[in-house]
Jmol script that loads the backbone (N, CA, C; Angstrom):
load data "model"
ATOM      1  N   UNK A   1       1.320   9.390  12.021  1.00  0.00           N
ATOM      2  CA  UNK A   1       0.946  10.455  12.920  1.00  0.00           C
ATOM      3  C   UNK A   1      -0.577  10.548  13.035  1.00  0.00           C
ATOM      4  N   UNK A   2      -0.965  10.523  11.954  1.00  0.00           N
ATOM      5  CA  UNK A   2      -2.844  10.470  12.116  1.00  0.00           C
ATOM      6  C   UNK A   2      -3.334   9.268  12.892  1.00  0.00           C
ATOM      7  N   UNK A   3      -2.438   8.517  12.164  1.00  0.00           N
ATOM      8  CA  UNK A   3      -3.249   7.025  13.371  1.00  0.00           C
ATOM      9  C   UNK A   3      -3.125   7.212  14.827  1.00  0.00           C
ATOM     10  N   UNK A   4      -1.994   7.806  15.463  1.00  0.00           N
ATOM     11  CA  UNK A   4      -2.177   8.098  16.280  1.00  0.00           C
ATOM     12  C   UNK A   4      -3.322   8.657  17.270  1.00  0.00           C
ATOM     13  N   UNK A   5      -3.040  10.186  16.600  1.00  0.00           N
ATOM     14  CA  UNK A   5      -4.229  11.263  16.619  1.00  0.00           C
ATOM     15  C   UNK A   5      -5.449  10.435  16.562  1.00  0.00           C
ATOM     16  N   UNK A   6      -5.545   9.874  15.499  1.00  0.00           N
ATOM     17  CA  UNK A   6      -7.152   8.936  15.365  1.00  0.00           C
ATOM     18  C   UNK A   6      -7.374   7.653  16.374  1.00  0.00           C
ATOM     19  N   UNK A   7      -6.538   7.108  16.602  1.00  0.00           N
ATOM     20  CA  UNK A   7      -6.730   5.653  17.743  1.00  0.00           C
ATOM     21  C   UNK A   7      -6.823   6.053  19.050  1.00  0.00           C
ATOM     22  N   UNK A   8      -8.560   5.434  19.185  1.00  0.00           N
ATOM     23  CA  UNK A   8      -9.112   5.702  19.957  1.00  0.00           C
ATOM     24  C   UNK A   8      -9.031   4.553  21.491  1.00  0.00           C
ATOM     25  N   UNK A   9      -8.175   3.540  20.884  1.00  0.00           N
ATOM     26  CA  UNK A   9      -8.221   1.640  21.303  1.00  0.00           C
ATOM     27  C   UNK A   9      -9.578   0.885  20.935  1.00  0.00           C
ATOM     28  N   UNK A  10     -10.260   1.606  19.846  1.00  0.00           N
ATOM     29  CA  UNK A  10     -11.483   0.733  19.483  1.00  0.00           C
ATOM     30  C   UNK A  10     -11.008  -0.693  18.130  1.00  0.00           C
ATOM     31  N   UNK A  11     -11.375  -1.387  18.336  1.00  0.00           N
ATOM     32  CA  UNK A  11     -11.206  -2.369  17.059  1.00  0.00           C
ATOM     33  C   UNK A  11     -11.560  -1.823  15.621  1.00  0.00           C
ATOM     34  N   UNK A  12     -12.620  -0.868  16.026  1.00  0.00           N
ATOM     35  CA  UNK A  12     -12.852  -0.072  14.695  1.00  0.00           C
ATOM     36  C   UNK A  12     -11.932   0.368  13.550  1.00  0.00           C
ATOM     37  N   UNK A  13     -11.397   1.427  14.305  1.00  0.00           N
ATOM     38  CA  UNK A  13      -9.944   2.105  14.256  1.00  0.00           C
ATOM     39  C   UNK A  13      -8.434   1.258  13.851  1.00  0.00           C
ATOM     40  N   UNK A  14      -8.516   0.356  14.485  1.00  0.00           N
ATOM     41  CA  UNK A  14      -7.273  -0.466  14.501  1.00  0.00           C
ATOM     42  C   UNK A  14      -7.421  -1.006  13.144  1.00  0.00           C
ATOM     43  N   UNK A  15      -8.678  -1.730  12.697  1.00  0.00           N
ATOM     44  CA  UNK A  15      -8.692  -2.451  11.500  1.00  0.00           C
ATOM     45  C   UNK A  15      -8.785  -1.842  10.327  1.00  0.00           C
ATOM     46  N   UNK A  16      -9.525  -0.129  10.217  1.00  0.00           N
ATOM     47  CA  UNK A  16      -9.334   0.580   9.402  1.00  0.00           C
ATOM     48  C   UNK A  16      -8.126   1.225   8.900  1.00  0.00           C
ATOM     49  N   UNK A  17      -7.007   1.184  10.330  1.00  0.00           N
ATOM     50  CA  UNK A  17      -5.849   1.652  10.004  1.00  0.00           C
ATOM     51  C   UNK A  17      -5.104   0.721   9.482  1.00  0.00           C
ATOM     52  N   UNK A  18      -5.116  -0.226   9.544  1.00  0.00           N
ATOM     53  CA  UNK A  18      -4.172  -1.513   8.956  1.00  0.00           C
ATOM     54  C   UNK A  18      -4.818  -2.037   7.639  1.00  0.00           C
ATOM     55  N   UNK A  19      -5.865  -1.856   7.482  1.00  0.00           N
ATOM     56  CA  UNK A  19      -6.451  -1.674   5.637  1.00  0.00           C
ATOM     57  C   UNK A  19      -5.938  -0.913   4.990  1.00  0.00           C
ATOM     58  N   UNK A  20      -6.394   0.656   5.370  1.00  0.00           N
ATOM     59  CA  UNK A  20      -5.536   1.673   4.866  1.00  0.00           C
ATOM     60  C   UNK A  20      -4.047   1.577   4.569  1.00  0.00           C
ATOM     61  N   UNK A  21      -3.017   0.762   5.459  1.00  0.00           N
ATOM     62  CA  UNK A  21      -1.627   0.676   5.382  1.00  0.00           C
ATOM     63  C   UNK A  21      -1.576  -0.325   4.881  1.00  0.00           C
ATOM     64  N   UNK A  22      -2.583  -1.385   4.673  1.00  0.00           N
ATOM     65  CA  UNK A  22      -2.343  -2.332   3.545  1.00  0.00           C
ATOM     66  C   UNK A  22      -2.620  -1.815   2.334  1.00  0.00           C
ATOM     67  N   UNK A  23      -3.388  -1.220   2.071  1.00  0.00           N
ATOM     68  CA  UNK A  23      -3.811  -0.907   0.564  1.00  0.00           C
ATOM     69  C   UNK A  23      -2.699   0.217  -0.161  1.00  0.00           C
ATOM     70  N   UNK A  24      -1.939   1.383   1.021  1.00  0.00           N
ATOM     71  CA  UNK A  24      -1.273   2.229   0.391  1.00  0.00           C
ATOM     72  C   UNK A  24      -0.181   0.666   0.259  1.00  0.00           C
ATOM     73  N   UNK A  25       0.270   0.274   0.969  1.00  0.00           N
ATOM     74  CA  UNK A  25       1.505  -0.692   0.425  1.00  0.00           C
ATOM     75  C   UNK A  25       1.114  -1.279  -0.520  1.00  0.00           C
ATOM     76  N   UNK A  26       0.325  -2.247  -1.071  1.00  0.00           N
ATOM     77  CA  UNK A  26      -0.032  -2.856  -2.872  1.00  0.00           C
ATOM     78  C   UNK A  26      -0.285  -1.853  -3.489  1.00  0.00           C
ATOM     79  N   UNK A  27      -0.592  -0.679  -3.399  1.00  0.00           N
ATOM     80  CA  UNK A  27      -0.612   0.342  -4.527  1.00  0.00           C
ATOM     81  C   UNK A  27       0.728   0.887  -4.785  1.00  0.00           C
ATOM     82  N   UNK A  28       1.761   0.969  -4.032  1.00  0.00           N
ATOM     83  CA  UNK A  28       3.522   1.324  -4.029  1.00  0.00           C
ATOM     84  C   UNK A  28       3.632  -0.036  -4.523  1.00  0.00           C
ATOM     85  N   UNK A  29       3.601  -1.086  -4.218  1.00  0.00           N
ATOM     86  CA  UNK A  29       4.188  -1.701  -4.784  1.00  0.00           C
ATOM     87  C   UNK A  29       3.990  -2.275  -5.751  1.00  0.00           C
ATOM     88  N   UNK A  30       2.538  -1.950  -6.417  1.00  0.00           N
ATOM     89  CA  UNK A  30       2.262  -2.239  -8.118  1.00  0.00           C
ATOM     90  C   UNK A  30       2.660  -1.188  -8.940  1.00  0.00           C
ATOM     91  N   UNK A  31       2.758   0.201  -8.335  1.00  0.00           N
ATOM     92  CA  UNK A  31       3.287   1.355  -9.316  1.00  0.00           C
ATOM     93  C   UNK A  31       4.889   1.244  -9.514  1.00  0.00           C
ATOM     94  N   UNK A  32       5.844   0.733  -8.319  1.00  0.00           N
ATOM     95  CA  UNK A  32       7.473   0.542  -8.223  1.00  0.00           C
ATOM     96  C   UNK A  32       7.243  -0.657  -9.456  1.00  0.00           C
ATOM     97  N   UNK A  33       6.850  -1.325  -9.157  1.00  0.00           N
ATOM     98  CA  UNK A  33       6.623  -2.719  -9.804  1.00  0.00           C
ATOM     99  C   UNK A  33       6.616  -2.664 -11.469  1.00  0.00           C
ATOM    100  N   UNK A  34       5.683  -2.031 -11.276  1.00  0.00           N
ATOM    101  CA  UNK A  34       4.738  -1.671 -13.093  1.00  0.00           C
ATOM    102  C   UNK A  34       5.884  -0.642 -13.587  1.00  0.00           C
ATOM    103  N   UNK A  35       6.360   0.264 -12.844  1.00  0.00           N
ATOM    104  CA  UNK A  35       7.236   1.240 -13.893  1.00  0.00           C
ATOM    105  C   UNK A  35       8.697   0.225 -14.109  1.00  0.00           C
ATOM    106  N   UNK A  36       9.286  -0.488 -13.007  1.00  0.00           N
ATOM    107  CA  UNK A  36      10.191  -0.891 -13.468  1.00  0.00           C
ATOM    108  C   UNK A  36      10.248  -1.977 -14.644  1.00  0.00           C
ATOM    109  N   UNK A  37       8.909  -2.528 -14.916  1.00  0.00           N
ATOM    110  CA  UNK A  37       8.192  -3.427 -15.789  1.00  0.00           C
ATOM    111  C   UNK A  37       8.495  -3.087 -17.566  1.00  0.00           C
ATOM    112  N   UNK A  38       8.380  -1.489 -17.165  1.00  0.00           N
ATOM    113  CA  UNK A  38       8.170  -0.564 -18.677  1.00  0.00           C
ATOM    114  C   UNK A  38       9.329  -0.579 -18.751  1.00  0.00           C
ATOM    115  N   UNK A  39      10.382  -0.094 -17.948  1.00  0.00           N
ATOM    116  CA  UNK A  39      11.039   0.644 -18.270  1.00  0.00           C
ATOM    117  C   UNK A  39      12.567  -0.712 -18.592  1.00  0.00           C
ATOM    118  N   UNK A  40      12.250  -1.508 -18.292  1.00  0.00           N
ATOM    119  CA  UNK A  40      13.255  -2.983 -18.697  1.00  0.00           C
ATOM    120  C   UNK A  40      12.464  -3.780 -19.656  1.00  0.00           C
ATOM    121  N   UNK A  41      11.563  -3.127 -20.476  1.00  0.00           N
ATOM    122  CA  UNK A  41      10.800  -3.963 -21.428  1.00  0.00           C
ATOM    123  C   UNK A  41      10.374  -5.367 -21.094  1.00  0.00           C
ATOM    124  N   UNK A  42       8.972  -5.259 -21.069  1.00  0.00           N
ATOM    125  CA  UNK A  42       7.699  -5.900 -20.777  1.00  0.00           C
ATOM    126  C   UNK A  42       7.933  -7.398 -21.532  1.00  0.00           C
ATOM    127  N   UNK A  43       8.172  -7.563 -22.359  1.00  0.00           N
ATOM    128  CA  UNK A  43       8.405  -9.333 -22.862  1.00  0.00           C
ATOM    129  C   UNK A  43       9.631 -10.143 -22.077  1.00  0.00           C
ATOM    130  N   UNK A  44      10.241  -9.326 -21.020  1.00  0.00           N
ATOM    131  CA  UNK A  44      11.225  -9.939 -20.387  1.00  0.00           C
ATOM    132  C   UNK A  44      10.774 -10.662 -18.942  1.00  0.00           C
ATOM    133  N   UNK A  45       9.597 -10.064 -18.766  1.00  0.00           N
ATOM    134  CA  UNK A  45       9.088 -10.949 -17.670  1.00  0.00           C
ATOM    135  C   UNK A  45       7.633 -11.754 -18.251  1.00  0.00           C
ATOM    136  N   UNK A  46       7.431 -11.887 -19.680  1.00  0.00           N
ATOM    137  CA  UNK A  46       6.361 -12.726 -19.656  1.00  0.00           C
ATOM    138  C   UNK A  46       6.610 -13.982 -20.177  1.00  0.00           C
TER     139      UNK A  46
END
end "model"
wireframe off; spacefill off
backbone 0.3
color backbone group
């Protein structure tokens, strides 16, 4: 919804928004990642 609101059609915008939605996705998916890591004990994937 903000990207919306915020996209202006500048390249600016476009590339900041697709950083931003890259970076929240590797941060979900190292925290999903990392807890399921703990929680099935850690010497099973090393």
């Amino acid at each position: 919804m903000a990207a919306t609101v915020l996209h202006d059609g500048s390249a600016t915008v476009m590339a900041a928004t697709m950083t931003a939605s890259a970076s929240c996705g590797i941060a979900l998916l190292w925290l999903c990642s990392h807890r399921a890591w703990k929680e099935n004990g850690q010497s099973e994937y090393l």
